[in-house]
BAKEDREN-672388 format. One record per residue: x, z, y of N, C-alpha, C, O in turn; residue number from 0. Coordinates in steps of 0.2 Angstrom, whole numbers. Last residue first. Example, Ala and Ser with C-alpha at 12.3 -4.5 7.8 and 13.67 -1.06 7.14 Angstrom:
BEGIN
nc1:nc3:nc2:cac1:cac3:cac2:cc1:cc3:cc2:oc1:oc3:oc2:nr
64:35:-11:68:36:-5:64:39:0:67:40:6:1
66:39:-28:62:39:-22:66:39:-16:71:42:-17:0
This chain:
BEGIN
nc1:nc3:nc2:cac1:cac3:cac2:cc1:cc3:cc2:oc1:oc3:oc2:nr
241:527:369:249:524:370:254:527:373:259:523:373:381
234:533:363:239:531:356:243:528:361:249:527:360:380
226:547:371:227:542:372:233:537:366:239:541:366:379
212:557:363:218:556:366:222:549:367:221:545:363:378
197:565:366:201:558:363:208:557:367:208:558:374:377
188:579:364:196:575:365:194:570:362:191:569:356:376
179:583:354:178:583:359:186:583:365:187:587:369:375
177:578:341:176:576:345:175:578:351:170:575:354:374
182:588:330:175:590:332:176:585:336:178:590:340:373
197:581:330:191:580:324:185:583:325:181:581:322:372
201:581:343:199:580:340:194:576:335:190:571:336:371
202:600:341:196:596:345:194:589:345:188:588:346:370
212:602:331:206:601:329:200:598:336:196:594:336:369
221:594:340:219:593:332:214:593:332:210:588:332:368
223:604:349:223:597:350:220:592:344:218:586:345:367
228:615:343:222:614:345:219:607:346:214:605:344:366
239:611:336:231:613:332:227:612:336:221:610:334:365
247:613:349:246:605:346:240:605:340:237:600:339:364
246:627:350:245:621:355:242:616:351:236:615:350:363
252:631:341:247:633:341:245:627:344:242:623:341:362
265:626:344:262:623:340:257:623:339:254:619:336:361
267:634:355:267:631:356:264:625:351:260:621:354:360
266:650:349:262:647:354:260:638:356:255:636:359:359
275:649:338:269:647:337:264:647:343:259:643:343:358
288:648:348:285:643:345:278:643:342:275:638:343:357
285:659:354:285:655:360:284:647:354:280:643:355:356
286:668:343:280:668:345:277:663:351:272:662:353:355
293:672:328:295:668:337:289:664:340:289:658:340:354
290:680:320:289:682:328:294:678:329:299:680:332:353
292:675:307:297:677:310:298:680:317:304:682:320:352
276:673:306:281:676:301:285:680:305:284:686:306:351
275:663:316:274:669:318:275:674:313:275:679:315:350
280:653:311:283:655:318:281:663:318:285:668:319:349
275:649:299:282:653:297:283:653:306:289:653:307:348
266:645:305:263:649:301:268:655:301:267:661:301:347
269:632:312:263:640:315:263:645:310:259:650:311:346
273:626:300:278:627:306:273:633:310:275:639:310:345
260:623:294:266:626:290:272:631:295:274:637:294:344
253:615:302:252:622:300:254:627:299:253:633:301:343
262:604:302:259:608:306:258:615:305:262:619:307:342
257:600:288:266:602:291:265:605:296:269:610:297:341
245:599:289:248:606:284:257:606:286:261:610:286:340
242:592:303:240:594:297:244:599:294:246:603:298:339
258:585:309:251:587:312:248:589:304:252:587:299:338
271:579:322:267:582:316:261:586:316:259:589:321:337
273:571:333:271:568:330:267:573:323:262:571:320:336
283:579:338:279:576:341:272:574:337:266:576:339:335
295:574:330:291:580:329:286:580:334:283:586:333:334
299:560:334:296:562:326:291:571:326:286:574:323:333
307:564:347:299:561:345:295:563:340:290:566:340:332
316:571:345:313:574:343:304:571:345:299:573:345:331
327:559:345:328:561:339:320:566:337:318:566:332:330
325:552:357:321:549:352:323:554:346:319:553:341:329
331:565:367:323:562:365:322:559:361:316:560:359:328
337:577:359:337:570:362:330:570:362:325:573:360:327
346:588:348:343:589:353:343:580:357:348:578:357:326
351:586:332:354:584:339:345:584:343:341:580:341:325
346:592:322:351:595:323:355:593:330:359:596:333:324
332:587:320:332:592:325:340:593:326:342:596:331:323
333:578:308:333:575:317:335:578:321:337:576:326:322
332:588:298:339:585:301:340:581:307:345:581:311:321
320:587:300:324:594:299:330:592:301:334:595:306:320
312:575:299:313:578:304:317:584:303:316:587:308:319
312:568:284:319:570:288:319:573:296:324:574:299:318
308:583:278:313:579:279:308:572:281:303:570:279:317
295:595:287:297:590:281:303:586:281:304:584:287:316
299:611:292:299:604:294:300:598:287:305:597:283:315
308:622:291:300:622:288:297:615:287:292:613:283:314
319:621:296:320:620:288:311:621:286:309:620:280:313
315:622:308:318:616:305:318:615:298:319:609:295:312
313:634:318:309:633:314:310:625:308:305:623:304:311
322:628:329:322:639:325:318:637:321:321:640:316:310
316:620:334:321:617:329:321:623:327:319:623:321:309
305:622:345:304:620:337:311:620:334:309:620:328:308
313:628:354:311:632:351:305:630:344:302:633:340:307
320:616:359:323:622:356:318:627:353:320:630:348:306
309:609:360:312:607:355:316:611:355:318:612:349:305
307:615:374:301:614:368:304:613:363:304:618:360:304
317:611:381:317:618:380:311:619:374:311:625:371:303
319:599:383:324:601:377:322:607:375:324:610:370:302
307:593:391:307:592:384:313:598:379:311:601:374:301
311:597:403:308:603:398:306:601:392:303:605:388:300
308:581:408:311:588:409:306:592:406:300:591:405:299
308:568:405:309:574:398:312:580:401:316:584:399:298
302:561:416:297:563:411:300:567:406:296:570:402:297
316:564:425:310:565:426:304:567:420:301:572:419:296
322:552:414:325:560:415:321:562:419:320:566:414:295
317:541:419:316:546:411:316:553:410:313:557:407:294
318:540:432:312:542:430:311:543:421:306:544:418:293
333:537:430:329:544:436:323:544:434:321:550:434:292
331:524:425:332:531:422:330:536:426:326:540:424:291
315:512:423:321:516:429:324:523:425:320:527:423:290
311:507:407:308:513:414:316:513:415:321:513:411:289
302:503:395:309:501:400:306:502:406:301:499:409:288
296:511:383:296:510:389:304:507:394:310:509:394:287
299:522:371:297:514:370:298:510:376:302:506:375:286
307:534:375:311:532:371:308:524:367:312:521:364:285
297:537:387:305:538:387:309:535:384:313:533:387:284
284:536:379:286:533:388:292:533:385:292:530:380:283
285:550:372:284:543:371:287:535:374:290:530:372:282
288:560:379:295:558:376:294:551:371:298:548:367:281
277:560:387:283:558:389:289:557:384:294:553:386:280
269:563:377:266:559:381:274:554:382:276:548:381:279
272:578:372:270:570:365:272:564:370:277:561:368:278
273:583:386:276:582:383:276:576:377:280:571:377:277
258:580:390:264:581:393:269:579:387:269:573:385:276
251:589:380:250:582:378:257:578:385:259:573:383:275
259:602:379:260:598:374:258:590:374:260:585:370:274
254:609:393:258:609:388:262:603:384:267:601:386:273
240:603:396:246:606:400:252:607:399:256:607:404:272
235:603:384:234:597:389:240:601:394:245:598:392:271
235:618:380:236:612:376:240:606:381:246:604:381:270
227:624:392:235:626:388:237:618:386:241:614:389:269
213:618:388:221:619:396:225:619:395:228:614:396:268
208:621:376:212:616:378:216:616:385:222:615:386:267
198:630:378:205:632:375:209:626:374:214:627:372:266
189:623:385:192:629:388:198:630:383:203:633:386:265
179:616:377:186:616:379:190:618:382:196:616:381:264
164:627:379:168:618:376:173:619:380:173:621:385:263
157:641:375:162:635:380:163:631:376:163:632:370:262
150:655:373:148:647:372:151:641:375:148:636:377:261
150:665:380:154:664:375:153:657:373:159:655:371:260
143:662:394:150:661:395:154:661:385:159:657:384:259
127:661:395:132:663:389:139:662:390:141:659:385:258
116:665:407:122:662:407:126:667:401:127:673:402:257
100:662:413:105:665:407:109:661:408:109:655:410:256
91:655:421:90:664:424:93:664:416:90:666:412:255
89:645:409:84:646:416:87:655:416:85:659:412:254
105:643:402:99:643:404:96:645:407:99:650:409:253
123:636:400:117:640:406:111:638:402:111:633:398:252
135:642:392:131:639:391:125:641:397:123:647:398:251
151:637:401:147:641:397:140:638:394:140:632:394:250
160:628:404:161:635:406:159:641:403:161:647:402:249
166:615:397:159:618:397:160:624:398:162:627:393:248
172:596:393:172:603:397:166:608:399:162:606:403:247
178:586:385:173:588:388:173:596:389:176:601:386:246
189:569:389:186:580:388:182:581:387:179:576:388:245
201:558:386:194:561:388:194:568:384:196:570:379:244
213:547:392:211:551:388:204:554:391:202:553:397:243
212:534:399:213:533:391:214:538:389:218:538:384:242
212:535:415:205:534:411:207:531:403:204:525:402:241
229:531:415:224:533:420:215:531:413:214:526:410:240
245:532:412:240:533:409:234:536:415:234:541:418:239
264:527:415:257:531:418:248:530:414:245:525:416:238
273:520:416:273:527:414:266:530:416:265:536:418:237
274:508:422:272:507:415:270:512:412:266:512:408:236
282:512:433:274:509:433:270:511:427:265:514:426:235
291:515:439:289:516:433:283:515:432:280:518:427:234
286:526:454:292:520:453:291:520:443:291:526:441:233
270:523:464:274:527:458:279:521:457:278:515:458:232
260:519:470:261:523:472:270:526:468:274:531:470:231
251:508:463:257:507:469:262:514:472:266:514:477:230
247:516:453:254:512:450:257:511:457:263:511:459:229
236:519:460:239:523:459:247:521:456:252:524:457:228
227:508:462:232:510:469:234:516:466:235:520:470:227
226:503:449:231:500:451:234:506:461:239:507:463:226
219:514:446:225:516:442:230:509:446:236:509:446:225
206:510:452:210:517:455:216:518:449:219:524:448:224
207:499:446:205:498:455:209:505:455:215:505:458:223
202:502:435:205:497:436:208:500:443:211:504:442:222
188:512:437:195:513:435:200:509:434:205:513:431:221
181:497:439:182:505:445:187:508:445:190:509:450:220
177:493:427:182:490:435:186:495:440:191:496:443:219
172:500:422:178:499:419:181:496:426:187:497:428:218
158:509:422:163:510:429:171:505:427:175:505:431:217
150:509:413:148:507:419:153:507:425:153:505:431:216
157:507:397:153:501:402:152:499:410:152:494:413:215
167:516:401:168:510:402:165:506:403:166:502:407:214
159:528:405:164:528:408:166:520:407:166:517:412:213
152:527:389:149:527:396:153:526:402:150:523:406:212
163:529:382:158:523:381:155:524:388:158:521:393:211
168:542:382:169:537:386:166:531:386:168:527:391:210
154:549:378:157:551:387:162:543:391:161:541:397:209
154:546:367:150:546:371:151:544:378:150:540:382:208
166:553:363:167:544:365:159:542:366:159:536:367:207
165:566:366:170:563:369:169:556:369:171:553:374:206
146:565:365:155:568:361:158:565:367:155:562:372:205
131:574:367:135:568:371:143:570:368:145:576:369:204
119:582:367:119:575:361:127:572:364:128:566:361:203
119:589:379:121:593:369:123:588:365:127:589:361:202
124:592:392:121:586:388:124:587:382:130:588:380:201
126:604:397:121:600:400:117:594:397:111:592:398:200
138:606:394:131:610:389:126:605:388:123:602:384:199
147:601:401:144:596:396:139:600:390:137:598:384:198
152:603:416:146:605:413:144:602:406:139:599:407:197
163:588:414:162:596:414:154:597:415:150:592:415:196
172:576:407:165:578:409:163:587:408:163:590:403:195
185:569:413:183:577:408:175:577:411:174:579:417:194
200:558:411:192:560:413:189:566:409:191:567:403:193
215:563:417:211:563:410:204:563:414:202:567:419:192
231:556:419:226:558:423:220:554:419:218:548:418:191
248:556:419:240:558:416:236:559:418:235:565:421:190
255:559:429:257:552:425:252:552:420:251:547:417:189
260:563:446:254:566:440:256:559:436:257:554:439:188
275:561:449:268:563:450:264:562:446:266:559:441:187
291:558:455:289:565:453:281:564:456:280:565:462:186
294:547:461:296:549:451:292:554:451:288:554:446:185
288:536:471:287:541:470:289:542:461:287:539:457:184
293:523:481:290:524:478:293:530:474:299:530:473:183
295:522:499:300:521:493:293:524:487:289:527:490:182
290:520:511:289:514:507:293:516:500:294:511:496:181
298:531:519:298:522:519:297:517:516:300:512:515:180
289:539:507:293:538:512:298:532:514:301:528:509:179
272:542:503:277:538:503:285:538:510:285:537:516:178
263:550:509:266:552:504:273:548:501:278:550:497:177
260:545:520:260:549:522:264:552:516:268:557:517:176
251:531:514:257:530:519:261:536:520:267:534:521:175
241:537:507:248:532:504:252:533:510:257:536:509:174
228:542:510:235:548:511:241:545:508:246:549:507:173
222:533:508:222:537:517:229:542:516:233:544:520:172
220:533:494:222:526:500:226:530:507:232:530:510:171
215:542:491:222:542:488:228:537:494:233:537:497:170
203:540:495:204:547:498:214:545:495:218:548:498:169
199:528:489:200:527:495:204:535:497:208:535:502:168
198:536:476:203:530:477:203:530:484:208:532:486:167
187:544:478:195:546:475:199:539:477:205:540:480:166
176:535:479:177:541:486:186:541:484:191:540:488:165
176:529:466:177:527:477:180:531:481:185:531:484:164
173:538:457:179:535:460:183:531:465:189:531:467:163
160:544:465:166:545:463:172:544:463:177:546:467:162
153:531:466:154:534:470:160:538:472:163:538:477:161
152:525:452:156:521:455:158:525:464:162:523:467:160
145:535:447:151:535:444:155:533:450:159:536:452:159
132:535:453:135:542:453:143:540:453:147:543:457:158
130:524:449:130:524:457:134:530:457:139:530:460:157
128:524:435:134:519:437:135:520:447:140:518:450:156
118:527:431:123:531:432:130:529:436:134:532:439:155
104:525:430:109:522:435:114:524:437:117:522:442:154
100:534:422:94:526:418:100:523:426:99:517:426:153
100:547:429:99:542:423:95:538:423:89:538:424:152
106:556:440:105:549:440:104:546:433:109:542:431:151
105:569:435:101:566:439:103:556:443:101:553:448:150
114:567:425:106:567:422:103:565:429:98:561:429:149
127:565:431:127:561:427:117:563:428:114:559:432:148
125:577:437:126:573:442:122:566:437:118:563:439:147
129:586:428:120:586:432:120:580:435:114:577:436:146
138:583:425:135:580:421:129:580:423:124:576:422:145
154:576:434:149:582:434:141:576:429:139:571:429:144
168:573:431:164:570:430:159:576:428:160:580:423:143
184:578:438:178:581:433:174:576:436:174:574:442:142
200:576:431:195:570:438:188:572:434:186:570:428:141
216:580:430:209:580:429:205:579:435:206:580:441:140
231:577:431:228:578:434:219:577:430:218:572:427:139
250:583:422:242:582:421:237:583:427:236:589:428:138
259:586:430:261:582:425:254:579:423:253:573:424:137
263:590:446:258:592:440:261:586:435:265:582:437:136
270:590:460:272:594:453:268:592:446:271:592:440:135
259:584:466:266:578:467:268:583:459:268:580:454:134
251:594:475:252:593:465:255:589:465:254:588:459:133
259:597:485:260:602:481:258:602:474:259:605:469:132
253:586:493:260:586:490:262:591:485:266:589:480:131
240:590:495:241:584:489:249:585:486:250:585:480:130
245:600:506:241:604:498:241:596:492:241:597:486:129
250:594:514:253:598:512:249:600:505:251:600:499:128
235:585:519:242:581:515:247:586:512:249:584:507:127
227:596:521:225:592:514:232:587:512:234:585:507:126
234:601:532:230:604:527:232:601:521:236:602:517:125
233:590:543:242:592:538:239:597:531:242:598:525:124
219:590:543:223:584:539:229:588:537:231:590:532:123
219:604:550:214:603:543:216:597:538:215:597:532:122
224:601:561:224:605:556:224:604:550:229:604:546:121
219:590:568:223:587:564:229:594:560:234:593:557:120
199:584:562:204:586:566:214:586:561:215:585:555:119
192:587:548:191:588:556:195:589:560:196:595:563:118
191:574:532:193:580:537:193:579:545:194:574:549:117
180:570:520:187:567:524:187:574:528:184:579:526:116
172:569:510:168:570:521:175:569:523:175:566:528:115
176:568:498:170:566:499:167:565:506:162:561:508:114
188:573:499:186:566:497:181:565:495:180:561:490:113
187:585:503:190:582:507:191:573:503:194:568:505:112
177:592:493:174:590:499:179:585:504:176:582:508:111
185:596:484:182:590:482:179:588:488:178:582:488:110
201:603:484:194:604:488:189:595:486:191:589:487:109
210:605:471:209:600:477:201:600:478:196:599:475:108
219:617:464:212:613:463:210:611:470:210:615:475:107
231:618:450:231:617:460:223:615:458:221:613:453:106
239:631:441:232:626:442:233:625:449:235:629:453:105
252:633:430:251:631:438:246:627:437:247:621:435:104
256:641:417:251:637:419:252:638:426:253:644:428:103
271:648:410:268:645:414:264:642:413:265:638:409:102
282:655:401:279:651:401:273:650:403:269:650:399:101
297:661:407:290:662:407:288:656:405:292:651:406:100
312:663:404:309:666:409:301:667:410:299:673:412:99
319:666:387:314:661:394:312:664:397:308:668:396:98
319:673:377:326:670:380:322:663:384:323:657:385:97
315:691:378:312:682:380:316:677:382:317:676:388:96
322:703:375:320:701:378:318:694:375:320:692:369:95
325:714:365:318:715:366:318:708:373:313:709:377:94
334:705:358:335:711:362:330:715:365:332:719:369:93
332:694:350:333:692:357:337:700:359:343:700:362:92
326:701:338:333:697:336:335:696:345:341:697:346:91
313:705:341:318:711:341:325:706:341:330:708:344:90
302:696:350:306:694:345:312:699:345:316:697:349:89
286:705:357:294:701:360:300:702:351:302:707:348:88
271:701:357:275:704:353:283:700:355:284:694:354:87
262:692:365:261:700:364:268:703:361:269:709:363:86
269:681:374:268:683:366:267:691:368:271:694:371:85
259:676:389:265:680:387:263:683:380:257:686:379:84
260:665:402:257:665:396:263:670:390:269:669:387:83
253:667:418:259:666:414:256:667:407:251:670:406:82
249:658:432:248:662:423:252:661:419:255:655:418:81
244:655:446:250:655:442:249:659:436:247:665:437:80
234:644:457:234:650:454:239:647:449:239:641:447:79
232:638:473:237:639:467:234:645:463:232:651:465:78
215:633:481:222:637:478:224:635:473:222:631:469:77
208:627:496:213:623:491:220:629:489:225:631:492:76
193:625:504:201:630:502:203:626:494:199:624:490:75
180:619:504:188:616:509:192:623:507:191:627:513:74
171:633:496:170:625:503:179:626:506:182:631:508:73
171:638:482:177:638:487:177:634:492:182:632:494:72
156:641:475:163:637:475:166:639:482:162:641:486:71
152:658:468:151:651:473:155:648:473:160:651:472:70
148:660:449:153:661:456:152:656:461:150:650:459:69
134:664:442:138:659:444:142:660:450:140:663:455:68
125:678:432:126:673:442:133:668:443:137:671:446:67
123:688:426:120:681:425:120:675:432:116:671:434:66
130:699:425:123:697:430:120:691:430:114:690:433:65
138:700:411:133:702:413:128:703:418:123:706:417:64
142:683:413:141:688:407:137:693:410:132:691:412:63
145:680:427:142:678:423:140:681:418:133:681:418:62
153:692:431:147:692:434:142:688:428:137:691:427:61
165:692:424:160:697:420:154:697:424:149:700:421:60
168:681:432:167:679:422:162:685:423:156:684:423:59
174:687:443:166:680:443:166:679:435:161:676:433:58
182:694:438:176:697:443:172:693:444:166:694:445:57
192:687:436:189:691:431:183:693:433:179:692:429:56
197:681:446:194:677:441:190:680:438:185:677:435:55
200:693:453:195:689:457:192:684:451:186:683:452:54
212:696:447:203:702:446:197:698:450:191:699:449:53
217:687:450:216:686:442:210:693:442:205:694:438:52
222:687:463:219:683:459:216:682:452:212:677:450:51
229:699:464:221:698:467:218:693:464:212:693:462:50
240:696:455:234:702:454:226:700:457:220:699:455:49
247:684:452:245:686:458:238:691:455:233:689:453:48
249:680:441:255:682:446:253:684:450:257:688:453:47
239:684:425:241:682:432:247:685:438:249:691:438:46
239:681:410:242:686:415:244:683:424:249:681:427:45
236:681:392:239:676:401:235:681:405:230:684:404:44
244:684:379:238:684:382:241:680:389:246:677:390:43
245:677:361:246:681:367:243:681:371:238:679:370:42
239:679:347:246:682:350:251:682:356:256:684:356:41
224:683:345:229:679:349:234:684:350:235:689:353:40
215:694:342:216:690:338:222:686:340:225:684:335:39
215:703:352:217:706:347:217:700:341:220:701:336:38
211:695:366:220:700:366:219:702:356:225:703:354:37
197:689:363:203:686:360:211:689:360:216:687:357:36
191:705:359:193:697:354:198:694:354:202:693:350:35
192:710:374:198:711:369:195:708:361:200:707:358:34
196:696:387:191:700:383:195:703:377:199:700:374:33
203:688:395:204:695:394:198:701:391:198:707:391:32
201:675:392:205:676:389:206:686:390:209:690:386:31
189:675:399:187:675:392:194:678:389:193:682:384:30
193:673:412:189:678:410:189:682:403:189:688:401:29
199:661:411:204:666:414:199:672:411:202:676:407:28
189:652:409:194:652:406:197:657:405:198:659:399:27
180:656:420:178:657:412:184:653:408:182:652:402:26
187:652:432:184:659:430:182:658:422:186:661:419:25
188:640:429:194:644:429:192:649:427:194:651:422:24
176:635:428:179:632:423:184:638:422:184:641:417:23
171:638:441:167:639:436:174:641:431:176:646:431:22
180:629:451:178:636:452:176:641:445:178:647:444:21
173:617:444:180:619:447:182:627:444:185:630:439:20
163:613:447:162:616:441:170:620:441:171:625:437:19
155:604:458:156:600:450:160:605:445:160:603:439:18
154:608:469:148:608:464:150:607:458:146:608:453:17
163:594:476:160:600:479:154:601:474:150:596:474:16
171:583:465:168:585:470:165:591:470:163:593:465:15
187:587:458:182:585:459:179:587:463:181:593:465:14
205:588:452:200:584:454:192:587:454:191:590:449:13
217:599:448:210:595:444:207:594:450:206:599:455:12
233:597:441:228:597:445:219:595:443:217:591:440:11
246:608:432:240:604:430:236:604:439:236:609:443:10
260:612:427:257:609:433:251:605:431:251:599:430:9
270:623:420:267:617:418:262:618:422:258:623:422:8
285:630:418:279:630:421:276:624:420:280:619:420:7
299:639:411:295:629:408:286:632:414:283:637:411:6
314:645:417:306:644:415:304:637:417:305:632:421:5
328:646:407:325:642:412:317:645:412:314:648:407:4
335:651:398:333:656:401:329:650:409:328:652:414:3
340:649:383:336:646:388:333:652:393:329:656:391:2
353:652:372:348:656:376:345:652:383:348:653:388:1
360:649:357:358:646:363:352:650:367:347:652:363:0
């Protein structure tokens, strides 16, 4: 079997102007061209767009060596494309990759157009074209800035509940425009994770820190913005809004220093764009009484991940070994599901055998693991 499809994986991230956007990419995209990680990691990520990626790199080594923060982006709204490619291509293929690529597509939404709205009716078809183009994402992120959190303490709830205002009513203005007579939408973000970014800023603070505080002070709030988001969607049931959590950290800042080695979560992206997606939907798919158009919806690209765990099936504890013989969604739930030393086992004998799109992929889901157990993920059980 030769998959020749490419699996791109669509992540959007939310937030207002300052809140770290711009930052997060650059020290993502930066770090991974450093030669530790090209010599330890069996692959690297590669921009489609050259200018893009000297651009990303060009604000990391600033931070590392000039010690200066990239500026944000005022109202520009980019794609950036990465591709994620095994250093070493599997000799059994023919030196090729029985897949076209596997992809990260980051969209990042000007946080100023739902904070001042827009001028005029440029600059709206602007922000309606550019909302549509994450309609694609499977996973949307909503940064919860932490300065923001410190300069409001002991009242954080003003910070919070502004935020999600502004997001909800900004989602409001663009309902009629995203819907077509009213028909309700299969194809859109169906996670949508809180991540507190800059979270150097708060040393003492884990992931259930973070959401503790998101539900005392805002739990209504995010009621309020997951219902105008279910009206927006056919499948309602399909959708998780404020039941997973991040923390997120570009680097470590201090007065006139910036440690970019020092990140929190950053090696999550991948993951979250990847595999929590997938776990997510082929849960939906196979518990859920959902419209079919939108099953089939949530398991595209299931079968291509499951091709390239089943390569690996005699490693897999029984009876998951023999589930894989038929390709399905309820059969490869169960793999979904594995984790600790069978996990391990399956990364281990991948890269044994260089099929390195699966230890990539599994790699994935360790990660997810261990962040985790350090607490800096909570993932959602349902």
């Amino acid at each position: 079997m030769q998959i020749t499809k490419s699996l791109d994986q669509h992540i959007a991230v939310f937030g207002e102007s300052g809140s770290g956007k711009t930052v997060l990419l650059s020290s993502f995209y930066g770090a991974a061209q450093e030669s530790g990680f090209i010599d330890d990691s069996i692959y690297r990520l590669v921009a489609d767009d050259i200018g893009q990626g000297n651009k990303l790199h060009s604000n990391y080594l600033e931070m590392r060596e000039d010690d200066r923060a990239p500026m944000p982006d005022h109202f520009k709204s980019i794609t950036y494309s990465i591709s994620i490619r095994p250093k070493e291509i599997d000799a059994q293929n023919g030196g090729k990759i029985p897949f076209k690529a596997l992809k990260l597509v980051w969209h990042d939404y000007p946080g100023e157009w739902f904070e001042n709205g827009v001028s005029g009716e440029v600059e709206e078809k602007r922000r309606l074209d550019t909302f549509k183009s994450l309609l694609q994402s499977d996973v949307a992120i909503i940064l919860v800035d932490a300065q923001r959190l410190i300069d409001h303490e002991g009242e954080e709830e003003r910070y919070l509940k502004s935020l999600i205002g502004n997001f909800k009513n900004g989602l409001l203005t663009l309902q009629d425009d995203l819907l077509d007579n009213n028909k309700p939408l299969t194809k859109f973000p169906r996670i949508w994770i809180f991540a507190l970014s800059k979270s150097d800023l708060l040393p003492n603070y884990n992931a259930f820190n973070f959401r503790d505080l998101m539900i005392a002070k805002v739990s209504g709030e995010i009621g309020e913005l997951r219902n105008v988001l279910t009206g927006l969607l056919e499948g309602k049931s399909a959708l998780s809004v404020g039941e997973d959590f991040v923390l997120l950290s570009s680097a470590k800042f201090q007065a006139g220093k910036i440690d970019p080695a020092r990140r929190v979560g950053l090696d999550l992206v991948l993951p979250i764009a990847t595999m929590l997606p997938f776990q997510r939907h082929l849960r939906w798919a196979t518990t859920l009484d959902i419209p079919g158009k939108v099953g089939k919806e949530l398991l595209d690209g299931v079968s291509i991940i499951a091709f390239f765990l089943k390569k690996h099936q005699n490693r897999l504890p029984s009876p998951m070994a023999a589930i894989l013989n038929k390709i399905n969604p309820a059969a490869i739930a169960t793999i979904s599901k594995l984790a600790g030393t069978a996990l391990e086992d399956l990364h281990r004998h991948a890269i044994e055998k260089k099929n390195y799109l699966s230890a990539i992929l599994s790699g994935f889901q360790m990660d997810m693991e261990k962040a985790e157990k350090e607490k800096n993920l909570i993932r959602s059980n349902r």
